[in-house]
Each structure stands twice: as C-alpha cells, then as structure tokens.
C-alpha positions in Angstrom: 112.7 86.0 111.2 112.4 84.4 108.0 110.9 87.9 106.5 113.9 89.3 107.5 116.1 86.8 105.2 114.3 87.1 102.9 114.5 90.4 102.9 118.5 90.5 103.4 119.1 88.0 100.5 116.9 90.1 98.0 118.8 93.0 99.5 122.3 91.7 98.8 121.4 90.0 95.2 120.2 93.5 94.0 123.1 94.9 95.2 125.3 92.3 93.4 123.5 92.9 90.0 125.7 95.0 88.4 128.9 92.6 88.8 126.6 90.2 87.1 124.3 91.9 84.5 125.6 94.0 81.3 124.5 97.5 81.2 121.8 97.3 79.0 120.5 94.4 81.3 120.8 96.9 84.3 119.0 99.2 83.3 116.6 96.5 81.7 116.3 95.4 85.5 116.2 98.9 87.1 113.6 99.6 84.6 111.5 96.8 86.9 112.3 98.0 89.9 110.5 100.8 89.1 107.1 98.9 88.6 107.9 96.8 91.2 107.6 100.5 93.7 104.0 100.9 91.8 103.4 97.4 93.2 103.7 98.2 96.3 101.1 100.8 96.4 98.7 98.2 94.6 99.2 95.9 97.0 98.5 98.5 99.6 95.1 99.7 98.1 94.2 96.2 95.9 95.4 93.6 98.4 94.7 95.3 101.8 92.0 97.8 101.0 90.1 96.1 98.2 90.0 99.1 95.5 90.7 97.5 91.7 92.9 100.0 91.0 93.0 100.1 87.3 94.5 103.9 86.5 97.7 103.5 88.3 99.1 104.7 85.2 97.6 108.2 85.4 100.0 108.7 89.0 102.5 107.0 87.4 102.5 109.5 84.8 102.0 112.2 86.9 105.3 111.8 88.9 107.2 111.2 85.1 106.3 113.9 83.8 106.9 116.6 86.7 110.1 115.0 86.9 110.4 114.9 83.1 109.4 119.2 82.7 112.8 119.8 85.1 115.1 118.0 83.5 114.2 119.3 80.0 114.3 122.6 81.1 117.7 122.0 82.5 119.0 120.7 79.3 117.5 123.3 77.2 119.6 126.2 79.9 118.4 129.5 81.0 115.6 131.1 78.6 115.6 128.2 75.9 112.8 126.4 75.1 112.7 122.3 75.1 113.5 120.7 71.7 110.2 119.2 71.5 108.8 122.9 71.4 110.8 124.3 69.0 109.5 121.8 66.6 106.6 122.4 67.6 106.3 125.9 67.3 105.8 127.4 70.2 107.8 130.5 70.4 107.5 131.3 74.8 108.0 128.8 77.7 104.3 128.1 78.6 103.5 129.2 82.2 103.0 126.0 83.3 106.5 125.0 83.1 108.4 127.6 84.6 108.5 126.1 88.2 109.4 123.4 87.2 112.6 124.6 86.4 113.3 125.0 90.2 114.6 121.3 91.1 112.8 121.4 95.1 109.7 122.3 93.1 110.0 119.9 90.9 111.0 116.6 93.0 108.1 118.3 95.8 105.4 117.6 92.7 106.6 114.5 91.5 104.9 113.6 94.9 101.9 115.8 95.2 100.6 116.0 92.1 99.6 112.1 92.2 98.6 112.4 95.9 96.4 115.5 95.2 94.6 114.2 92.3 93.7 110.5 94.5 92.9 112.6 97.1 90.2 114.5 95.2 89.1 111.3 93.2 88.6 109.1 96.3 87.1 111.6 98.3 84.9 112.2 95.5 84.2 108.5 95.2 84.0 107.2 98.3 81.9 109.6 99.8 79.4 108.1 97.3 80.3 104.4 98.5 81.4 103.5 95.0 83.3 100.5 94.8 83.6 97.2 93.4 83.8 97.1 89.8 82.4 100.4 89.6 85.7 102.3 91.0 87.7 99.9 89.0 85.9 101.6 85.4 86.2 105.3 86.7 89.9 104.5 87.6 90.5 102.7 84.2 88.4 105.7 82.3 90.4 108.4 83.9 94.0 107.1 82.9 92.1 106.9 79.4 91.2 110.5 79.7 94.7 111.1 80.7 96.3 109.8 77.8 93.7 111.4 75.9 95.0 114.6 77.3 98.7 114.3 76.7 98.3 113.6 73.4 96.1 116.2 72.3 98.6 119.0 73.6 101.5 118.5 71.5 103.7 121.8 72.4 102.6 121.4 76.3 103.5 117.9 76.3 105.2 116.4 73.4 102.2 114.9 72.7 102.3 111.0 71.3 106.0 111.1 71.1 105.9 112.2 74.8 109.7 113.9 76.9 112.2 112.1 75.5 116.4 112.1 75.0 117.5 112.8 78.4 120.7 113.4 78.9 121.4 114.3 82.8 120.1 113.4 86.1 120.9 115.8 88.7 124.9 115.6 87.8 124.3 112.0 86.6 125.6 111.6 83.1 123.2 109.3 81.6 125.2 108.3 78.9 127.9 107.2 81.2 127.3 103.3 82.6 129.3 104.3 86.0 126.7 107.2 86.7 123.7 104.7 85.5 125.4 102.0 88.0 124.5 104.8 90.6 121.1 105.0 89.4 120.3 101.9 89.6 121.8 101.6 93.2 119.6 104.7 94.3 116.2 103.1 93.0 117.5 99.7 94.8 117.8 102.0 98.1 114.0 103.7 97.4 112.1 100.3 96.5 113.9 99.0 99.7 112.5 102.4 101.9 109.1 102.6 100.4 109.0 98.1 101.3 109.7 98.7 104.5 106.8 101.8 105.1 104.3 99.8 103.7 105.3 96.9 105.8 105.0 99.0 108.8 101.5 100.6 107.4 100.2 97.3 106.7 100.9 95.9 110.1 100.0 98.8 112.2 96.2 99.5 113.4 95.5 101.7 110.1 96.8 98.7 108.3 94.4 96.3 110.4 91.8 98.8 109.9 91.8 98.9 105.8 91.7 95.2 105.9 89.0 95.3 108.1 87.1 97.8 105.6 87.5 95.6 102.8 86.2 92.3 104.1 83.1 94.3 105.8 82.8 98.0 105.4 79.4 98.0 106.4 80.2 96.9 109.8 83.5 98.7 110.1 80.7 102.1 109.6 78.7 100.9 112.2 81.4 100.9 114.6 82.1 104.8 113.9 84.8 105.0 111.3 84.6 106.9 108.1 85.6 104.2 105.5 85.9 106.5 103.2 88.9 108.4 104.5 91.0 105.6 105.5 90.4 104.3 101.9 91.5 107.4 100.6 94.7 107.6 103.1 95.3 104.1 101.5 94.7 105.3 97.2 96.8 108.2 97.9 99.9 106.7 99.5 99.5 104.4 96.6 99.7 107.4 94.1 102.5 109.0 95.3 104.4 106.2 95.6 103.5 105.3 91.8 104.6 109.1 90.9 108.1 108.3 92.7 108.6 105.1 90.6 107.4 107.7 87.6 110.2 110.1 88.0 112.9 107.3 88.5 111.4 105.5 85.2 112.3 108.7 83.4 115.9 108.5 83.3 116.0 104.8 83.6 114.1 104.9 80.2 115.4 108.2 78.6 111.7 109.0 77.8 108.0 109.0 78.5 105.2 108.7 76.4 101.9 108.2 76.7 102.0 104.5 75.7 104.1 104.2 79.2 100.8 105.1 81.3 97.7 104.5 79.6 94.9 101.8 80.2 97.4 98.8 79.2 100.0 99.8 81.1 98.1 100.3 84.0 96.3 96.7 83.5 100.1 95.2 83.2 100.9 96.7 86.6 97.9 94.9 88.4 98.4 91.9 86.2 102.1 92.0 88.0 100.5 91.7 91.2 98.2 89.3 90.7 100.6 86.7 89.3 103.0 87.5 92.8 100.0 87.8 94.9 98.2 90.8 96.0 98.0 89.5 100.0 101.8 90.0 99.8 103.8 92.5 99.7 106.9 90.5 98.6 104.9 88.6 96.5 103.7 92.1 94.7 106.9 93.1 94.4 108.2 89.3 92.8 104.9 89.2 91.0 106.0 93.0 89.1 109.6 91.8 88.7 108.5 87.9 87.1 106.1 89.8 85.0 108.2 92.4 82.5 110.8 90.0 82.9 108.7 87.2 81.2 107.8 90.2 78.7 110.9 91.0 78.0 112.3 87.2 77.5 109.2 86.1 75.6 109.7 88.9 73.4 113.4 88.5 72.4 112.6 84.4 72.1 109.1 84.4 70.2 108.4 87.9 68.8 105.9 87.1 66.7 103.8 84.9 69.4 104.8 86.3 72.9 101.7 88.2 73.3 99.9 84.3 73.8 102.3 82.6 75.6 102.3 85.5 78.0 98.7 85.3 78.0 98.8 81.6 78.5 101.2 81.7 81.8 98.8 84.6 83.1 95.6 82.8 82.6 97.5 79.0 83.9 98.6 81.1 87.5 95.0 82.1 87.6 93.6 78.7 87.3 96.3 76.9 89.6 97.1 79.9 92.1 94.3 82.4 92.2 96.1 84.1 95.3 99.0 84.9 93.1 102.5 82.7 93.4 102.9 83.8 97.1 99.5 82.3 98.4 100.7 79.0 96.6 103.6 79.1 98.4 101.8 79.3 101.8 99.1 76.8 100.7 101.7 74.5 100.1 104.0 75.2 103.4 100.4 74.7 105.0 99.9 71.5 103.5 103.4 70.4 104.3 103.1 71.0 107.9 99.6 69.5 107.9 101.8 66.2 106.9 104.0 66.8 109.3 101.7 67.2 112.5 101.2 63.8 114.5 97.4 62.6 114.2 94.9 62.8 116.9 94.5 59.1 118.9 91.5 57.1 118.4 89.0 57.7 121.2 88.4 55.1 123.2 85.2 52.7 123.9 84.4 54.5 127.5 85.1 58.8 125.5 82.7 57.2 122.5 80.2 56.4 125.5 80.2 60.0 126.9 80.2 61.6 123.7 
C-alpha cells in the first residue's frame, strides 16, 4: 500500500513539473529521466542478478543513435545527405543508413540492436561462467571499444562531434517549449511503464529466480537451471531498456556524442544506483535523479571544485549507507520499530529451572 503512494505522489509531482520548472529546467529534468529508465535495467541486472554492469553506455548508445540516423535523414529530406556528411565529404548515403529512414524500422532498432548485442555478449560470457569483476572489465572495455569506434568513423557517425542539431521529433517541433512540454510528458509516461514491468519481473518467479542465481549460482545449477540464460534474459531487458532511454535522450539533448556513452558515462549511471540503492527499484530510480541533479547544482555553484565535492558525497553515502539511500531508509524504519516493539518478560525462577 505504501508502494503504491509512493508511487502516486512521484506520479503526480512529475506531472506537475512543468507548472513549476522553466523550460530549460524541464528539459534539464527530462534529461534525468532518461537515466533514471537506464537505472532501472541496472537495478534489474546489478541489484537482482548480480552482474557489475559497467558498459551500459554502449546500449545506451545504441538506442541514440538508431534513433539519431532517422531523424537526420528526415531533416536532410528525400535523397540529401546529413549535414555532418557533407562536411565530411562523403558524396552517397552509406548503405547502412538507408533503413533507417523508414521510422518502424528505426524505433524497431532502437530496441533490438542493444538487446541483440547483450544477448550475444552474455551468452558468450556466461556460458564461460564469467562473472564477478571479470564481467564487470569486458563490459567496461567494450563501451571503450565502442567509443573507440564512433570516433574513428567520422562520415558514418559524426565521429567526436557525434548527431547533433535536431530539429523535429516525429511532428514535435523541438524548438517550440509547448511540443518539448509534450516530450517531457511522454518520457514521464515510459519511465512510469518500464517501473512498473520491472516491478512485476522482479517479483514474479523469474525475478525470484535471478536473485536466487546471484546469492548461490552454484546451487541454483544443481537444481537444473541454466544460470546462464536467465542471466542473459535479465542483461538484455536491461539493454533495451537503456537503448529506449537512448533514443528519448536524443531530442531531450539535441545531440549525441560519444562523450554521452563511454566508460564515464557508464560508471556515472551505476554510481546513480548505488547512491539510491541497487536492492530498490525506487531507490535506483531516486539514486539516478539525486545524482545528475547534484552534478548539475554543484556545477553551476562551485565550477572549479564540483568534481570533489561530488566525489566527497559519493564516497560519505558509501561509508554511512553502503546499500544506497534506500537501504538506509529501511535500516532505520527497522530500527524504529525495533524501539517500538514491547520487550520480552523476565523468565521466571521455576522457566530458569527447566531451562
């Protein structure tokens, strides 16, 4: 019952943002909204399943720039080539981008080119019964690899400077703050979806299962699973919902570089849900929001220093609340009803004498 209010209030207060906040602080808080959908799938994979997901990035990435390819093209019109490209260059549309004009194809890859690539990488890896700190370095070396890859192909991707100056969202003028408003109220209505879904993952029998996994995949084995699939099930679902966050970050932004999914953005994700509390999925979700919000605050206030007292606040929730902010909260309601609950009477002369 008390999820549920919780659930409501966040609910209504997002809705109510945009009577409150300017538009450049909208979009500043839509902009979270999109990690805070990445969070969820960390929390999934991290908090439930155990896997140190350090690449989120690369899915991240994945999803912005499928979604990235069809609006360019759309801007660019029939049988133009993207502005980017023209400086570049190149003189034909490569093949890779023409279906990415169609806009099915393009929304149908945002989501399966992240699930396909986690699919192959934790069937790969898990299969091997790697894990630990070991899958946490080949996730964290592939978005490197990534990054490494965008760069280096400047007329395929825009290479450092990445897609940018977007103009429309399917009939959404982005330069307009009424069509942005809408925006904003359609990622509200995804992060709200994709909560729910992973609620009801997490508490089904899969859900029981994956936790099961992590605290003793040896045994869970021995009982007939495969591990390694429902770990995979879990990294997946994790990826595509980090390439749906991707292709809403686009226009939220206006661009996408590769500075928005390499190996620090990916550790700034995890760090999100670590300060909210990776058990939780609310707390993930708090933990994403509280983060970049305390980036972009510190920033503004101390732009010289921000970087340490960032650091500082990071390393202080670690010390004090190593199950993020949302396990504190439950260590304290626990000790609070501890307090609460009548003690035991004394036993007696005559129970001390049959003890």
């Amino acid at each position: 019952m008390r999820n549920r209010i919780a659930f409501a209030l966040i609910a209504v207060l997002l809705l109510a943002a945009p009577l409150v906040f300017s538009p450049f602080r909208l979009d500043l808080l839509a902009k979270y909204l999109c990690y805070a959908i990445v969070a969820l799938g960390i929390a999934l994979a991290w908090g439930r399943g155990g896997m140190l997901t350090l690449g989120q990035g690369v899915f991240f990435g994945l999803g912005g720039y499928a979604m990235g390819m069809h609006l360019k093209l759309v801007e660019a019109g029939p049988g133009q080539l993207p502005d980017f490209m023209s400086w570049s260059g190149v003189e034909r549309l490569p093949l890779l981008w023409k279906p990415f004009a169609d806009p099915v194809f393009a929304l149908v890859m945002v989501v399966v080119l992240p699930v396909t690539v986690a699919l192959l990488l934790g069937l790969l890896v898990f299969r091997q019964r790697v894990r630990g700190a070991y899958f946490a370095v080949l996730s964290q070396a592939l978005a490197a690899a990534f990054v490494i890859l965008l760069v280096g192909q400047q007329g395929l991707t825009g290479g450092t400077n990445g897609l940018t100056n977007f103009q429309l969202f399917f009939g959404l003028d982005l330069y307009d703050d009424a069509d942005r408003r809408i925006l904003y109220f359609a990622i509200v209505v995804v992060l709200g979806l994709s909560y729910l879904v992973v609620r009801q993952l997490a508490r089904s029998r899969y859900g029981q299962l994956l936790v099961a996994i992590r605290d003793g995949e040896d045994r869970v084995r021995f009982l007939g699973y495969d591990p390694a699939l429902v770990k995979t099930f879990a990294f997946a679902f994790s990826a595509g919902l980090a390439g749906i966050a991707g292709a809403l970050f686009v226009p939220v932004v206006g661009l996408l570089t590769p500075a928005n999914l390499g190996v620090v953005a990916s550790l700034e994700l995890l760090i999100g849900v670590a300060i909210g509390g990776r058990y939780s999925l609310a707390g993930a979700v708090g933990g994403a929001l509280l983060f970049h919000y305390a980036k972009t605050i510190f920033s503004e206030q101390w732009p010289d220093s921000w970087l340490y007292v960032q650091g500082a606040l990071f390393v202080a929730v670690m010390l004090w609340a190593p199950r993020g902010l949302a396990g504190l909260a439950g260590q304290l309601r626990d000790l609070v009803a501890a307090r609460r609950r009548p003690a035991a009477p004394a036993p007696t002369v005559l129970e001390e004498a049959r003890a």
